[in-house]
Each structure stands twice: as C-alpha cells, then as structure tokens.
N, C-alpha and C positions, 0 to 999 in steps of 0.2 A: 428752691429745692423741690418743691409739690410737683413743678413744671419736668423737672429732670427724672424724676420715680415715673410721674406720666407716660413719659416717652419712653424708657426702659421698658414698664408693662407693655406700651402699644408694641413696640418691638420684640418684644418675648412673645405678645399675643401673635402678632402677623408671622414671625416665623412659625409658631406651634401651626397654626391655619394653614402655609403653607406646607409643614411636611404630612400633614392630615392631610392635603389633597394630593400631593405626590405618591402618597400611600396608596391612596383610592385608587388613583390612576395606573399606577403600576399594577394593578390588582386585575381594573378593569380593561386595562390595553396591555396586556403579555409581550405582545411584540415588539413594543415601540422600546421593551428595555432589555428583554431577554428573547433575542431572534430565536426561532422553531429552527432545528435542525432536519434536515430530508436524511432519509436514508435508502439507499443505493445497493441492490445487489446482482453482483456481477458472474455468470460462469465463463471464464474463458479456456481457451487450451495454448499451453508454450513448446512447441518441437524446439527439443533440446538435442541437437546432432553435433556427433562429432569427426562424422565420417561421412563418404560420399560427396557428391559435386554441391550436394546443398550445406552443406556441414556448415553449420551457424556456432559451435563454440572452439574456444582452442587453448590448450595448457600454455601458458606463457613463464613461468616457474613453478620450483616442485625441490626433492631432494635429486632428480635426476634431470634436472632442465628442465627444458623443452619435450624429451620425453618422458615428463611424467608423467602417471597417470588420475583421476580425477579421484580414482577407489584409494588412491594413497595419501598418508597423511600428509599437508604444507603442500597439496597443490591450488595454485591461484588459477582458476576458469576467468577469460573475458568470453561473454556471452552477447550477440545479436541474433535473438531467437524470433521466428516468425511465430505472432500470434493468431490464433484463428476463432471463430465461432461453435466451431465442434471438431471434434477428435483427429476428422481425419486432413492431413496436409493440403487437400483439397478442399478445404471447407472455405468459405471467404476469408479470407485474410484483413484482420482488423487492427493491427500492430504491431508492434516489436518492443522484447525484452531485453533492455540494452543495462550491461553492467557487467558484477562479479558475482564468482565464490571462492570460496575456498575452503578444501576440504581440512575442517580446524576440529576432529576427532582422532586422539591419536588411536584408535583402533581401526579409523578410514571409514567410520558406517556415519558419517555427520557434518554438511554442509554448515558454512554462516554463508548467507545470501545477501547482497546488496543488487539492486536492480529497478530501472524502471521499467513500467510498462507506457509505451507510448502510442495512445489510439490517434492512426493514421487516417481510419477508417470507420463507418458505423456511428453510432447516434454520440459518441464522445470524442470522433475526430478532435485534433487541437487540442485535447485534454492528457493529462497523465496520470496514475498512479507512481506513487515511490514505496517500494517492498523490502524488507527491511524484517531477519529473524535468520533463525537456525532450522534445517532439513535434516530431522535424521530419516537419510531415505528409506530405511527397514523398517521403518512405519506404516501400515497401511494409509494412513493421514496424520497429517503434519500442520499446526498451527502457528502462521507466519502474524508481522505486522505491518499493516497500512502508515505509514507514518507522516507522508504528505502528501499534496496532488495539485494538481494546475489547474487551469481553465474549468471547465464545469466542477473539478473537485475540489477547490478549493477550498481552505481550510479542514480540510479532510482529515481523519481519523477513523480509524478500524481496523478491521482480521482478514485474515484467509482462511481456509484449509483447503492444503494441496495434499490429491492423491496422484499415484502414479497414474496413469491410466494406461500404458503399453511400455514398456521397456525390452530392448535388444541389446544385451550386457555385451556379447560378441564384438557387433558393430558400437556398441556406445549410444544408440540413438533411442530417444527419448518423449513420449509424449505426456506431458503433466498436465492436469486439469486444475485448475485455480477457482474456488466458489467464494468471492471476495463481497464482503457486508462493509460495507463504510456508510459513517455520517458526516455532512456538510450542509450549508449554509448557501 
C-alpha cells in the first residue's frame, strides 16, 4: 500500500513539474504556441464599367431582365473589374475583381457585394483577397469585410473602406478606391 500512495505522489509531482514548465515555456517562447499575426495594408483602385468596349460589369437579372439597371432594386451585377495601383485606367494593372452584386436596398441606394480580388500582378501575384459586405454607395465611405484569402493571405481576416473616387452615372462607369487592413499568419 506505502508503494502504491509513492507512486500516485511521484505522478502527481511530475505532472505538477510538467505543467509548471509548460507554463514557463509558453510564457517564454510566444510563438511556439500562439503564432504573431502580420498585418498588411493594401490601397487599390477597381474600374467598375458598364459601358464602352472595355466594359467589365453586366446586369444578368433584375425586375426588367437583362435590362435592368444596377440603381434599381433586385439587380444581380457579374463583375470582372480591372484592378490597378492608382486611380487612373492606365496605372499598372495588378488584378481583377471577379464576382457579384446585387442591388439588395429596396430604395436602389445599397449594394451586398461578393467578390474576389485576384493579384495577377505586383508583390501578391498568385494571392487573393475574398470581399464580402454591403455598399451603400451614397456614402462617402463604406465599410466592407475581408473574410478570406490565399496564397500570401492566408488565413486572413480584416476591413476595407471603399470610397468612390470618380463616378459617370451617365455612362455607368466607375472608379472605386479600396484601402484594405488585414491580418494573417
């Protein structure tokens, strides 16, 4: 019996020992159990056209088809929008915003957006962002959300705020500035 209380204590003691050093260690090495997060912040610009020979988006349904229009309520946008480095259509070209929306405000002033951004180009080539919120575009700025990403993003989380930055209501055609803060690993 003396033998058997022995061995219980020694096995109570060397577990307590161990989660005492497991403590310390965790304490003293951060990384090894709770990896550092990087954070990443990005400005891009999306040419959002609906008109002209470069026209990158198109009503695909609505209450009037195919001609509906984007300003009215229950239209679905499919978008492959040229991404760029700065504002103007001639700025380098570093990807493409490939997805939907749809205008889900029945007043017509309020996008839900799904979209990725896919860098073709520039220091996140082979990488993506996935965007993912609501655009009420009569907003000067609009708070979107990061909700996954690929290759250099991965496991990614984060924001946006998009402003317009030039809008031709006439033509439809679109230039939106994106300033995107995410964390990953």
């Amino acid at each position: 019996m003396a033998i058997s209380n022995l061995l219980t204590f020694t096995n109570s003691l060397l577990l307590a020992i161990l989660a005492i050093l497991a403590l310390l260690c965790s304490n003293s090495f951060p990384n090894l159990f709770k990896p550092q997060s990087n954070q990443t912040n990005i400005v891009i610009y999306v040419h959002d056209y609906f008109t002209g020979e470069d026209a990158s988006a198109i009503a695909v349904g609505g209450r009037k088809g195919l001609e509906s229009n984007v300003l009215e309520f229950g239209t679905l946008i499919v978008v492959d929008d040229p991404v760029t480095e700065g504002p103007r259509i001639e700025s380098r070209e570093i990807g493409r915003a490939q997805g939907m929306y749809i205008n889900s405000q029945s007043d017509g002033k309020g996008l839900y957006m799904v979209f990725s951004v896919i860098f073709t180009g520039g220091e996140f080539r082979g990488s993506s962002l996935e965007i993912q919120g609501s655009d009420l575009f009569t907003l000067k700025e609009r708070e979107f959300g990061v909700v996954s990403g690929t290759g250099f993003f991965r496991f990614v989380k984060g924001f946006g705020i998009m402003q317009t930055e030039n809008m031709d209501l006439v033509h439809l055609r679109a230039v939106i500035k994106l300033n995107i803060t995410v964390k990953h690993y």
